[in-house]
mmCIF file of the N, C-alpha and C atoms, coordinates in Angstrom:
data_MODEL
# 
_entry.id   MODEL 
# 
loop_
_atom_site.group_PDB 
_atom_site.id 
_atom_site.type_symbol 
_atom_site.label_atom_id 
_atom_site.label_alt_id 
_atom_site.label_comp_id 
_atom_site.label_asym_id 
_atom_site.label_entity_id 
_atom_site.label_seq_id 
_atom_site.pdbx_PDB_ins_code 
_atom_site.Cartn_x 
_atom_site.Cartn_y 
_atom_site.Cartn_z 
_atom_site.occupancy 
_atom_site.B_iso_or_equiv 
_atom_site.pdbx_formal_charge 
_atom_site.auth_seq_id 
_atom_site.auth_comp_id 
_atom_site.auth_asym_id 
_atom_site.auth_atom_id 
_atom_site.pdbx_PDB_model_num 
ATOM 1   N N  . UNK A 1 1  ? 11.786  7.785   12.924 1.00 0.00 ? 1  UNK A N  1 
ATOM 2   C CA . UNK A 1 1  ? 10.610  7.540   12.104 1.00 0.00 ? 1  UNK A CA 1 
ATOM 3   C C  . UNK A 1 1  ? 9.589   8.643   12.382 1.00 0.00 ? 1  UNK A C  1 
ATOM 4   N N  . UNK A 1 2  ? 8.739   8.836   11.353 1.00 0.00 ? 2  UNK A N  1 
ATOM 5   C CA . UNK A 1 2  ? 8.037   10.433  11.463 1.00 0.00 ? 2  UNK A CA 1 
ATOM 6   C C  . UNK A 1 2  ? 6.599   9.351   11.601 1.00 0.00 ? 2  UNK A C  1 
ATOM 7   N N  . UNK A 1 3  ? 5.673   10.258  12.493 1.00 0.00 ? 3  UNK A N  1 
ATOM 8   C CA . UNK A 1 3  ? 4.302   10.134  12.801 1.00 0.00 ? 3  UNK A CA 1 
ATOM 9   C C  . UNK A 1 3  ? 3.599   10.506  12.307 1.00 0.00 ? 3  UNK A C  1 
ATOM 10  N N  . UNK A 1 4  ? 2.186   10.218  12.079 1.00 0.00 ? 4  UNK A N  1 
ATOM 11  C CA . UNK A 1 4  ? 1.355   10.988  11.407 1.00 0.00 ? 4  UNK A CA 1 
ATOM 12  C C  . UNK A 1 4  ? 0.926   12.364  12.512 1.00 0.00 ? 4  UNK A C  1 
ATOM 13  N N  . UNK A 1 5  ? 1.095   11.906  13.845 1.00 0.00 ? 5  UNK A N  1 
ATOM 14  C CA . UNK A 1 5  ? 1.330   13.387  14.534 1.00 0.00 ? 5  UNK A CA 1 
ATOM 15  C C  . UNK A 1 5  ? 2.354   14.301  14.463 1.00 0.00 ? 5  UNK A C  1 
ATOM 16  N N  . UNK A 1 6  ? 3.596   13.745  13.824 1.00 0.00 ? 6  UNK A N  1 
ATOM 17  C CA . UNK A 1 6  ? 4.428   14.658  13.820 1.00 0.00 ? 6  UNK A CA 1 
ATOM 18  C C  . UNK A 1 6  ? 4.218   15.107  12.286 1.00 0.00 ? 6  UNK A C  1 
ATOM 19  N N  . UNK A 1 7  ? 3.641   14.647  11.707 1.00 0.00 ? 7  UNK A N  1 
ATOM 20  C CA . UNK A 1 7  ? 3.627   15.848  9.966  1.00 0.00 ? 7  UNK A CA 1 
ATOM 21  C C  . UNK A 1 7  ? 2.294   16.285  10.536 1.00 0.00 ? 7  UNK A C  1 
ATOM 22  N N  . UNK A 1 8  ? 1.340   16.453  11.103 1.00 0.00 ? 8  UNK A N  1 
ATOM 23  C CA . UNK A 1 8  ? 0.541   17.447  11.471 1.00 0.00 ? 8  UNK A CA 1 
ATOM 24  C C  . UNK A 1 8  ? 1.227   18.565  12.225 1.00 0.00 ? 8  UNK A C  1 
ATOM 25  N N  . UNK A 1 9  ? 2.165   18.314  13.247 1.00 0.00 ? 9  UNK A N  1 
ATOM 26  C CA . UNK A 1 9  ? 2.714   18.993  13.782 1.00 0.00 ? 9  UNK A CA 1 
ATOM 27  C C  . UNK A 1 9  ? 3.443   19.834  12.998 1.00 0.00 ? 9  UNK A C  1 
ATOM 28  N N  . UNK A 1 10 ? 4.292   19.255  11.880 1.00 0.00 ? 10 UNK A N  1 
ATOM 29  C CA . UNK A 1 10 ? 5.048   20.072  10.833 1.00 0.00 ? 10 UNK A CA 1 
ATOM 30  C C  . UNK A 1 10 ? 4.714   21.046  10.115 1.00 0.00 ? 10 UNK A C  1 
ATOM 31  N N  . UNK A 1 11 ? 3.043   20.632  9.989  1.00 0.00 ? 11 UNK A N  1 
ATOM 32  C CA . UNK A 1 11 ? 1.901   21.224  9.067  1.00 0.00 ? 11 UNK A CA 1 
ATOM 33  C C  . UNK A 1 11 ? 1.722   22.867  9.750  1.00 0.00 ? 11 UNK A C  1 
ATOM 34  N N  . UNK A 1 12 ? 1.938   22.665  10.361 1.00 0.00 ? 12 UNK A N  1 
ATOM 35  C CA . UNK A 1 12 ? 1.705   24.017  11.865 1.00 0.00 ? 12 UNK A CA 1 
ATOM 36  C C  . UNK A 1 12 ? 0.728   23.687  12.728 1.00 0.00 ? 12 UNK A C  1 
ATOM 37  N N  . UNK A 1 13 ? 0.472   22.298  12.786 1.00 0.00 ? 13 UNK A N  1 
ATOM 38  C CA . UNK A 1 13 ? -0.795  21.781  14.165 1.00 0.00 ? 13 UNK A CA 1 
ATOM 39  C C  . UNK A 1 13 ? -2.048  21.517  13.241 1.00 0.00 ? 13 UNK A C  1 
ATOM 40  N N  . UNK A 1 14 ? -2.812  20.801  13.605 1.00 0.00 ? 14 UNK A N  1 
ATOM 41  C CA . UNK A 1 14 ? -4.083  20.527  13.305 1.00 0.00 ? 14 UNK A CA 1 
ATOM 42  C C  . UNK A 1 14 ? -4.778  21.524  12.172 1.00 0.00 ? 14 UNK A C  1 
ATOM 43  N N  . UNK A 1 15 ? -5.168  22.755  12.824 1.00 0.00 ? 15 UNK A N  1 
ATOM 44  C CA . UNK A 1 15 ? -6.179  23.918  12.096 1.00 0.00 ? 15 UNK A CA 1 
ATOM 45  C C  . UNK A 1 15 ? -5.166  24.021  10.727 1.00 0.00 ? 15 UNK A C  1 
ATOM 46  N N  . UNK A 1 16 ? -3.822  24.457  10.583 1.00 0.00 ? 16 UNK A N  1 
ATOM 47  C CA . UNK A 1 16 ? -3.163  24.734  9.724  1.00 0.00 ? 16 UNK A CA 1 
ATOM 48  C C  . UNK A 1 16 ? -3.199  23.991  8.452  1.00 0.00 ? 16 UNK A C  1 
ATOM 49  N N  . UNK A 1 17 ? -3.124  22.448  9.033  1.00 0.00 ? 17 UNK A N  1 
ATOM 50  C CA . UNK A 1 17 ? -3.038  21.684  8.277  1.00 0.00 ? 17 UNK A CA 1 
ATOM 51  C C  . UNK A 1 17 ? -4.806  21.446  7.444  1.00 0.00 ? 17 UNK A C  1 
ATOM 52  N N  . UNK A 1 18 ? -5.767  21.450  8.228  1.00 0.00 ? 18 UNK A N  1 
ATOM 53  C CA . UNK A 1 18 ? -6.857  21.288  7.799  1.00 0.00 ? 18 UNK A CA 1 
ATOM 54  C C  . UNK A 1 18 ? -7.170  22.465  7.113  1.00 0.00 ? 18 UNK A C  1 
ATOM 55  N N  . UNK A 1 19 ? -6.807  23.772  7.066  1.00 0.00 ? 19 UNK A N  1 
ATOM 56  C CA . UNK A 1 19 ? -6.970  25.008  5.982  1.00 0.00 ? 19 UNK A CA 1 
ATOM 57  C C  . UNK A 1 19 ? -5.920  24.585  4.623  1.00 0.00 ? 19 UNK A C  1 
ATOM 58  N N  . UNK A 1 20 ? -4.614  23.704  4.877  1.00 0.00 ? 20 UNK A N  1 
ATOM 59  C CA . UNK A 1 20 ? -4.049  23.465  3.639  1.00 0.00 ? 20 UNK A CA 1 
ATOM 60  C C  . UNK A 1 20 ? -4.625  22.557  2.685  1.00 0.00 ? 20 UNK A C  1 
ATOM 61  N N  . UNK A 1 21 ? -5.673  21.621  3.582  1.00 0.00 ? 21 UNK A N  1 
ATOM 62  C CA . UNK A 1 21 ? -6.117  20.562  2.754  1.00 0.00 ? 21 UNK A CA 1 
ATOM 63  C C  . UNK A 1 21 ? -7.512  20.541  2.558  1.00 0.00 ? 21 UNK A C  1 
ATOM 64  N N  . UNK A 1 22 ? -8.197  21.716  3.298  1.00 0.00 ? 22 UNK A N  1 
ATOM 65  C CA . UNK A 1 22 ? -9.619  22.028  2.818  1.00 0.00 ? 22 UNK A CA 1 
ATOM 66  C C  . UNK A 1 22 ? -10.586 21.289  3.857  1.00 0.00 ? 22 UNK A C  1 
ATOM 67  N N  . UNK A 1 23 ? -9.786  20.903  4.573  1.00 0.00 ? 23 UNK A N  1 
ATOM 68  C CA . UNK A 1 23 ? -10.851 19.720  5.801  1.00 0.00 ? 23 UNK A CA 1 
ATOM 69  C C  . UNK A 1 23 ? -11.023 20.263  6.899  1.00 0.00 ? 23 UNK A C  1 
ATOM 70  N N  . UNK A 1 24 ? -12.114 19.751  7.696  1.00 0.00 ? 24 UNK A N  1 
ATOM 71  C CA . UNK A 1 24 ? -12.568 20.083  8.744  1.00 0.00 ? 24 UNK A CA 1 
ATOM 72  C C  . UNK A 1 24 ? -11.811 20.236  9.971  1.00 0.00 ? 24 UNK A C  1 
ATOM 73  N N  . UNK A 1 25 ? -11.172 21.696  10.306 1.00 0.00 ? 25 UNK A N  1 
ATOM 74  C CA . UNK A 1 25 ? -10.209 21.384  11.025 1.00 0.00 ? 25 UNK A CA 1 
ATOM 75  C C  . UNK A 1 25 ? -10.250 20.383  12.578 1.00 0.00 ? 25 UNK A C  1 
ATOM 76  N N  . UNK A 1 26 ? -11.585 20.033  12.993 1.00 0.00 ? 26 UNK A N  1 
ATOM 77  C CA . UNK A 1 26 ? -12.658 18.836  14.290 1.00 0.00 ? 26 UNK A CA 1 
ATOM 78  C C  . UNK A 1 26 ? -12.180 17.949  13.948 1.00 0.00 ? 26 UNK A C  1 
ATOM 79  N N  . UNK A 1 27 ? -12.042 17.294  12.385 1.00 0.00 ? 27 UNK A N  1 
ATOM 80  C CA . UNK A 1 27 ? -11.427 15.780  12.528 1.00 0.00 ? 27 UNK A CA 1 
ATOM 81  C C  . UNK A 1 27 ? -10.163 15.905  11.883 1.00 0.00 ? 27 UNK A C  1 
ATOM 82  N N  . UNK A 1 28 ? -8.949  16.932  11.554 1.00 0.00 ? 28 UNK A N  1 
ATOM 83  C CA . UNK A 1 28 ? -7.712  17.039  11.906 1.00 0.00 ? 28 UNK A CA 1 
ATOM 84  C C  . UNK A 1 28 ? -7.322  16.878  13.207 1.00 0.00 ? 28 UNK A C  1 
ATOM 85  N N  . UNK A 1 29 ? -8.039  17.465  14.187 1.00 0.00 ? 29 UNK A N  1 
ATOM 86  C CA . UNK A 1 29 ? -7.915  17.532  15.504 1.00 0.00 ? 29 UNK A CA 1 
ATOM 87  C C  . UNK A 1 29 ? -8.048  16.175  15.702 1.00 0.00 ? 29 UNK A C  1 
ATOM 88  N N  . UNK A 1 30 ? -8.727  15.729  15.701 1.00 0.00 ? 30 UNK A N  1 
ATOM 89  C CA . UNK A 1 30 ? -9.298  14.154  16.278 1.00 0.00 ? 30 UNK A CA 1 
ATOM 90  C C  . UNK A 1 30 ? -8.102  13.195  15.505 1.00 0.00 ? 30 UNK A C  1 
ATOM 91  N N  . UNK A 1 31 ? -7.403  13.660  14.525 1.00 0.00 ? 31 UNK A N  1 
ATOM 92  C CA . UNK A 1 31 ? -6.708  12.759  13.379 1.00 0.00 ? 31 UNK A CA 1 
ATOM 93  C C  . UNK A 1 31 ? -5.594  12.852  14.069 1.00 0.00 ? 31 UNK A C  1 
ATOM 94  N N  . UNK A 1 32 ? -5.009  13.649  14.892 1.00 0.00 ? 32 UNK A N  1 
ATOM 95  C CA . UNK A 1 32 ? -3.861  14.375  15.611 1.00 0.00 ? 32 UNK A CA 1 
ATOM 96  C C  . UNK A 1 32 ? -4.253  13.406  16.919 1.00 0.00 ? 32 UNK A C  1 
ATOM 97  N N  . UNK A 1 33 ? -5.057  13.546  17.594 1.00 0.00 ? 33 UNK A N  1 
ATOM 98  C CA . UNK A 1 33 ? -5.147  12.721  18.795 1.00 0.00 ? 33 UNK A CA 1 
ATOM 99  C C  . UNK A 1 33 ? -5.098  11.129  18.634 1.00 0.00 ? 33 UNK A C  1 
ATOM 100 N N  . UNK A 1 34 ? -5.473  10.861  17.320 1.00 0.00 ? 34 UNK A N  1 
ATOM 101 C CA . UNK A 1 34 ? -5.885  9.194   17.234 1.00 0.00 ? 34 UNK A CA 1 
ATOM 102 C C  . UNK A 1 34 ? -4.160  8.841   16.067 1.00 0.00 ? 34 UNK A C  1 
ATOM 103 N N  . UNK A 1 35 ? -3.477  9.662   16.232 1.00 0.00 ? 35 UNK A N  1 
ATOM 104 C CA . UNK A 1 35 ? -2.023  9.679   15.380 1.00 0.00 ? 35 UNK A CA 1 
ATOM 105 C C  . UNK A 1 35 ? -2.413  8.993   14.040 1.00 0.00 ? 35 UNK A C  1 
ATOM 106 N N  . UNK A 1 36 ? -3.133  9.763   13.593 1.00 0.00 ? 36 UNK A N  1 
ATOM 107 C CA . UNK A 1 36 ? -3.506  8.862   12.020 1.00 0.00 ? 36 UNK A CA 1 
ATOM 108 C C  . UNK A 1 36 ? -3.746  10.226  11.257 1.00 0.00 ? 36 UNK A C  1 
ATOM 109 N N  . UNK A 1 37 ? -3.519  9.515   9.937  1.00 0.00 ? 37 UNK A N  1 
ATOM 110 C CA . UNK A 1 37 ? -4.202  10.662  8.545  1.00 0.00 ? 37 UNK A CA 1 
ATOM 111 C C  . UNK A 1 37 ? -4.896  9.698   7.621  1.00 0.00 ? 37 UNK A C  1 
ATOM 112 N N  . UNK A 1 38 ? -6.071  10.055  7.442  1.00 0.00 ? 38 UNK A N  1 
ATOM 113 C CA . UNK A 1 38 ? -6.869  9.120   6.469  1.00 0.00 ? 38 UNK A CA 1 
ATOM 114 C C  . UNK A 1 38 ? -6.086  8.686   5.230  1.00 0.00 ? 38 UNK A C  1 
ATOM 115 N N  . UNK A 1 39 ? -5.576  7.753   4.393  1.00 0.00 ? 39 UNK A N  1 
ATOM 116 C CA . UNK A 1 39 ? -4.821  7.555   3.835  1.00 0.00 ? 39 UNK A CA 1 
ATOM 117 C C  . UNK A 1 39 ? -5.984  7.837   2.182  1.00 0.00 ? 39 UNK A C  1 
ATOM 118 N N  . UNK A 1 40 ? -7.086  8.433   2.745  1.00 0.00 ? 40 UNK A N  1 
ATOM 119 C CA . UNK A 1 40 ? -7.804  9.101   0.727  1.00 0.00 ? 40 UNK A CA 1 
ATOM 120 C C  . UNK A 1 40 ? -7.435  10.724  1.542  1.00 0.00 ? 40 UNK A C  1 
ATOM 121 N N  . UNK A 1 41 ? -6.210  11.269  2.192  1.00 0.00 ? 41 UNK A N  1 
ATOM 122 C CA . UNK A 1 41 ? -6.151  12.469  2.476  1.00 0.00 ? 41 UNK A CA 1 
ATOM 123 C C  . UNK A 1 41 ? -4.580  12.573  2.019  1.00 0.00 ? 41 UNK A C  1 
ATOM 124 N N  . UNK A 1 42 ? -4.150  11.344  1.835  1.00 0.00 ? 42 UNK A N  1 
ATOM 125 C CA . UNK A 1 42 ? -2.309  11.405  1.669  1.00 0.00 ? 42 UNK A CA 1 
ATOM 126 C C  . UNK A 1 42 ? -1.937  12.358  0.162  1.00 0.00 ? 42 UNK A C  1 
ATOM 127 N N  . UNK A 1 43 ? -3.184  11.994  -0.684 1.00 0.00 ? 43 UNK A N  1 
ATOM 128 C CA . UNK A 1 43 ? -2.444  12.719  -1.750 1.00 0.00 ? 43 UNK A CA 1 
ATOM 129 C C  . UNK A 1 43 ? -2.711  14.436  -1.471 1.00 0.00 ? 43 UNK A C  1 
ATOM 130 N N  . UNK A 1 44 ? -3.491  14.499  -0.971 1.00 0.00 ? 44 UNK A N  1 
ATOM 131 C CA . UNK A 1 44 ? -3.720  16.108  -0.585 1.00 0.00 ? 44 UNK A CA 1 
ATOM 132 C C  . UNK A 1 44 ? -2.454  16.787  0.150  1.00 0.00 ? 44 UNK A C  1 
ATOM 133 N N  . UNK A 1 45 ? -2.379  15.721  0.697  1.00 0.00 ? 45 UNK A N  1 
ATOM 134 C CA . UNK A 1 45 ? -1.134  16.045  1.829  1.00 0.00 ? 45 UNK A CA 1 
ATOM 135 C C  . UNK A 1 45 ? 0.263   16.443  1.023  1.00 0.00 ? 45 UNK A C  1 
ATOM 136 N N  . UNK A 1 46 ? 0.485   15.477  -0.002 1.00 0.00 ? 46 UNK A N  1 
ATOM 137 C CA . UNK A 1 46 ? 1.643   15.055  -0.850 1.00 0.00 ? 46 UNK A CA 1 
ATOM 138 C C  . UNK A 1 46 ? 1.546   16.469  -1.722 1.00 0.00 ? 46 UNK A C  1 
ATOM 139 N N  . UNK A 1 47 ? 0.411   17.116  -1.857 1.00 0.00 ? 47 UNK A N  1 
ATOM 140 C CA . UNK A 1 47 ? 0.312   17.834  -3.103 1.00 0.00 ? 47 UNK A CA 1 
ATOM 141 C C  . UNK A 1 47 ? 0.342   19.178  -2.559 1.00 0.00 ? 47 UNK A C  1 
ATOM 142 N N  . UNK A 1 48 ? 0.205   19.472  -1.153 1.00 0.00 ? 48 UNK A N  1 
ATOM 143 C CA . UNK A 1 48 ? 0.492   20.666  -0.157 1.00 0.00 ? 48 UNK A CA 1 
ATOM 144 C C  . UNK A 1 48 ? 2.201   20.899  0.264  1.00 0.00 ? 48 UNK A C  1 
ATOM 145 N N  . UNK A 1 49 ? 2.990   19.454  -0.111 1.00 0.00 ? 49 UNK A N  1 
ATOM 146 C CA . UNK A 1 49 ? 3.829   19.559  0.094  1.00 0.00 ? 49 UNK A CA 1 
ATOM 147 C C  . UNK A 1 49 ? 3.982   19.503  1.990  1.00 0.00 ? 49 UNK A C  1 
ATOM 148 N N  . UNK A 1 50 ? 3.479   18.657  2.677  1.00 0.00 ? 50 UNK A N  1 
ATOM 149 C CA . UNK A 1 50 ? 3.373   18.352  3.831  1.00 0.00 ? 50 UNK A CA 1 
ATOM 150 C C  . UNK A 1 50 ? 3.931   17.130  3.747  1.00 0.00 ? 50 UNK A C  1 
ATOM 151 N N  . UNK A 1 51 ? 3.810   16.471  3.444  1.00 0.00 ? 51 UNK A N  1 
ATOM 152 C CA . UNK A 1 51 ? 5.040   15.157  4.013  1.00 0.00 ? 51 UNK A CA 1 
ATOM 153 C C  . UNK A 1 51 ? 4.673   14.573  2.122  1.00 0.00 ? 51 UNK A C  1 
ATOM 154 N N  . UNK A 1 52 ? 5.785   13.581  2.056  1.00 0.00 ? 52 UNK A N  1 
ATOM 155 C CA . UNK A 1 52 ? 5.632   12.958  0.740  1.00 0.00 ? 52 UNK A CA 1 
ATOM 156 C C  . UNK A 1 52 ? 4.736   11.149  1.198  1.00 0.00 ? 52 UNK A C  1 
ATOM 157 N N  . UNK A 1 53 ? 4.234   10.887  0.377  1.00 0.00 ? 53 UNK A N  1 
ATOM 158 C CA . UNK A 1 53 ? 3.704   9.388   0.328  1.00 0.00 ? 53 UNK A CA 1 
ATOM 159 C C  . UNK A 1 53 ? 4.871   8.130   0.968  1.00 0.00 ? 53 UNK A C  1 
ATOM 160 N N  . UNK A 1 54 ? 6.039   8.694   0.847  1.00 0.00 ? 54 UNK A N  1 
ATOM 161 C CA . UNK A 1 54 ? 6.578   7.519   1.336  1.00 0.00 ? 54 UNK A CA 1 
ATOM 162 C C  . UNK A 1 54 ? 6.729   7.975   2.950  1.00 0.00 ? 54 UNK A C  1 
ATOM 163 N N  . UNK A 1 55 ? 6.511   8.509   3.822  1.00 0.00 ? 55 UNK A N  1 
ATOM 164 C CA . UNK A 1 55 ? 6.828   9.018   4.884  1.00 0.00 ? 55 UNK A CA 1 
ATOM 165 C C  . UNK A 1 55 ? 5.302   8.825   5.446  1.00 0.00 ? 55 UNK A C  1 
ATOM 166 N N  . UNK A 1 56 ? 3.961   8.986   4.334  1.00 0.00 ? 56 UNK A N  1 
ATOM 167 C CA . UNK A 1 56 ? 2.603   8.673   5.411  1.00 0.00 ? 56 UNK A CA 1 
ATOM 168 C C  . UNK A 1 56 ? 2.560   7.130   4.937  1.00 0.00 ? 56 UNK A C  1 
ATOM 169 N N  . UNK A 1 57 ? 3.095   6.535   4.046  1.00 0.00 ? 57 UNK A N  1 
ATOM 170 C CA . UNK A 1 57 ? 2.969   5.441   4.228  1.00 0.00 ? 57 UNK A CA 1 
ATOM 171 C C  . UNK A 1 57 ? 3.678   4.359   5.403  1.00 0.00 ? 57 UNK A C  1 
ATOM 172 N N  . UNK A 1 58 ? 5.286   5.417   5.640  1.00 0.00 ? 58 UNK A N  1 
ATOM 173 C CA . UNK A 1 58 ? 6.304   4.444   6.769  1.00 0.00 ? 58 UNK A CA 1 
ATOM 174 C C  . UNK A 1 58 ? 5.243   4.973   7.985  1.00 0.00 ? 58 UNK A C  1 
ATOM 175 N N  . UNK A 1 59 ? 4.350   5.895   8.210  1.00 0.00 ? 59 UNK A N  1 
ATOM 176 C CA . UNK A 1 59 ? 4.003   6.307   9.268  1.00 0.00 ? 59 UNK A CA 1 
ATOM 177 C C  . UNK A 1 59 ? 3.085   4.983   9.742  1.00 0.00 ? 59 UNK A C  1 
ATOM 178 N N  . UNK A 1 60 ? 2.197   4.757   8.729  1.00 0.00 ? 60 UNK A N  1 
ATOM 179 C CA . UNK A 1 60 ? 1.360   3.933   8.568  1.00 0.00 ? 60 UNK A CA 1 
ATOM 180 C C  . UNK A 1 60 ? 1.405   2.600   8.646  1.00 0.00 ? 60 UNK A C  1 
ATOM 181 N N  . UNK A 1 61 ? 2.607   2.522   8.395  1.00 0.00 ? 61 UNK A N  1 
ATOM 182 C CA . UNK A 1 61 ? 3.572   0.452   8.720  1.00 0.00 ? 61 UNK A CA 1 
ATOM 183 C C  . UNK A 1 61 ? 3.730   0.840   10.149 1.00 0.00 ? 61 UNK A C  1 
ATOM 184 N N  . UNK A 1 62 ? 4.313   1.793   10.387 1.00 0.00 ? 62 UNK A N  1 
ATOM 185 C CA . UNK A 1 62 ? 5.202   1.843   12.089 1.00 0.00 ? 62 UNK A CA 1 
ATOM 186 C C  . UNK A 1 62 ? 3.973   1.943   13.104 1.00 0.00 ? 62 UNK A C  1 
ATOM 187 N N  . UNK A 1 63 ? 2.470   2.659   12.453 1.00 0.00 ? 63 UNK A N  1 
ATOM 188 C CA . UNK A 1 63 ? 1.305   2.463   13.517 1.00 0.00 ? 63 UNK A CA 1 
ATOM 189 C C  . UNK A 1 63 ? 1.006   0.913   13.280 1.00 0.00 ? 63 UNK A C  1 
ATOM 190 N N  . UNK A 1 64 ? 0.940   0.610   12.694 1.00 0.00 ? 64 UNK A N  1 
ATOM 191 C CA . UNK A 1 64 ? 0.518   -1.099  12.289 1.00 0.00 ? 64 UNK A CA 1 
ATOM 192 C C  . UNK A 1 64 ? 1.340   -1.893  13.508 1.00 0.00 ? 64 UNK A C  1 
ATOM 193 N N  . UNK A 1 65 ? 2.546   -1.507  13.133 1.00 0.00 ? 65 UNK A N  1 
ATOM 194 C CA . UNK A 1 65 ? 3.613   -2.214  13.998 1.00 0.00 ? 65 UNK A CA 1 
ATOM 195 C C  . UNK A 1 65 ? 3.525   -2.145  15.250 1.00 0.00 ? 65 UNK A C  1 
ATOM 196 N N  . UNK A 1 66 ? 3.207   -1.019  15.639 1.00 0.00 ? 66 UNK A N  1 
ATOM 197 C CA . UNK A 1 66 ? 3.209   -0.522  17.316 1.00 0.00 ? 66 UNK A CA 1 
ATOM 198 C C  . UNK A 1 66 ? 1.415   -0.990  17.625 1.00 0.00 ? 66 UNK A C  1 
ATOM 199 N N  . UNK A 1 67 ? 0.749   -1.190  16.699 1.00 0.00 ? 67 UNK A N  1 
ATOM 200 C CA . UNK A 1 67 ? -0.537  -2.134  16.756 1.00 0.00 ? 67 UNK A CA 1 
ATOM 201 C C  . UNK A 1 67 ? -1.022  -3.615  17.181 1.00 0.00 ? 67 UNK A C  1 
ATOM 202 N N  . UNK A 1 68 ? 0.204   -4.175  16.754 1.00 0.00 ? 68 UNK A N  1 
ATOM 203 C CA . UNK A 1 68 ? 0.045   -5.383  16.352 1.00 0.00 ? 68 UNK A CA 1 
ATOM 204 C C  . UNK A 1 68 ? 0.571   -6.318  17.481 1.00 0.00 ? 68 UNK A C  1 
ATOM 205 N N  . UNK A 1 69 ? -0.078  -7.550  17.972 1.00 0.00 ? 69 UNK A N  1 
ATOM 206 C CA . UNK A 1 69 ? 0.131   -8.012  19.262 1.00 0.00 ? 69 UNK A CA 1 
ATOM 207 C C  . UNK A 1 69 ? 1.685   -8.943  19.299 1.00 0.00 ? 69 UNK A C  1 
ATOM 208 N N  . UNK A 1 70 ? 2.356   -9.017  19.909 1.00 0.00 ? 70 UNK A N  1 
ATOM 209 C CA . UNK A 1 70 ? 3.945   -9.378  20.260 1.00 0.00 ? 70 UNK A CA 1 
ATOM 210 C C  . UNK A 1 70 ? 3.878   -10.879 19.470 1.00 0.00 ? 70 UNK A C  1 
ATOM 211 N N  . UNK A 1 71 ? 4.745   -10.930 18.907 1.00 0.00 ? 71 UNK A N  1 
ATOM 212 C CA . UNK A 1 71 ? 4.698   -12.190 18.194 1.00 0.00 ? 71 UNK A CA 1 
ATOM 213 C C  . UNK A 1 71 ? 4.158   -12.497 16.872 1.00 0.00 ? 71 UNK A C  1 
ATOM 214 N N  . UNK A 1 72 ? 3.306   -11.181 16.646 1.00 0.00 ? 72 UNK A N  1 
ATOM 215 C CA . UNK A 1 72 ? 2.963   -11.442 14.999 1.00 0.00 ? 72 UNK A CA 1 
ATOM 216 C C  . UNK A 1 72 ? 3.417   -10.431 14.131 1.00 0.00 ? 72 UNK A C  1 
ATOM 217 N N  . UNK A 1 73 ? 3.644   -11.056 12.867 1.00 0.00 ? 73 UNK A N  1 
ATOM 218 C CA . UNK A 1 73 ? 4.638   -9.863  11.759 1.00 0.00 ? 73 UNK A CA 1 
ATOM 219 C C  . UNK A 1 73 ? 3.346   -8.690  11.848 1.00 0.00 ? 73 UNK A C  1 
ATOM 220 N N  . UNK A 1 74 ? 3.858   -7.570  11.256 1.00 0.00 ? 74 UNK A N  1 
ATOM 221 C CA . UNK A 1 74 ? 3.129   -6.097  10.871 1.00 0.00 ? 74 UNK A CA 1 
ATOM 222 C C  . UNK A 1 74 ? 2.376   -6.534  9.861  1.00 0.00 ? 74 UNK A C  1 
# 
């Protein structure tokens, strides 16, 4: 399963990715440490050709999942 740190990583790291999508490369960085991508940033992402919507969305169930306390569904 792919991370939202690992399609930053794919992106070429943080700065790379924040010059493909026009954003501040401080809260790419911070987006990279906290393993998240703002999900009003997915279509930017989708449209750079950095990961497709179904891959930041599984990213986004599997943080939920690894969120969520033992015993309750995602």
């Amino acid at each position: 399963m792919v991370s939202f740190s690992d399609i930053i990583d794919r992106a070429g790291g943080a700065t790379a990715l924040a010059r493909k999508i026009g954003e501040d490369p401080n809260n790419v960085h911070a987006w990279k440490r906290l393993n998240t991508i703002p999900a009003h940033h997915w279509a930017a992402c989708a449209e750079a050709d950095l990961a497709t919507l179904e891959e930041l969305a599984a990213a986004a169930a599997a943080k939920k999942g690894a969120n969520s306390p033992k015993g309750e569904a995602a």
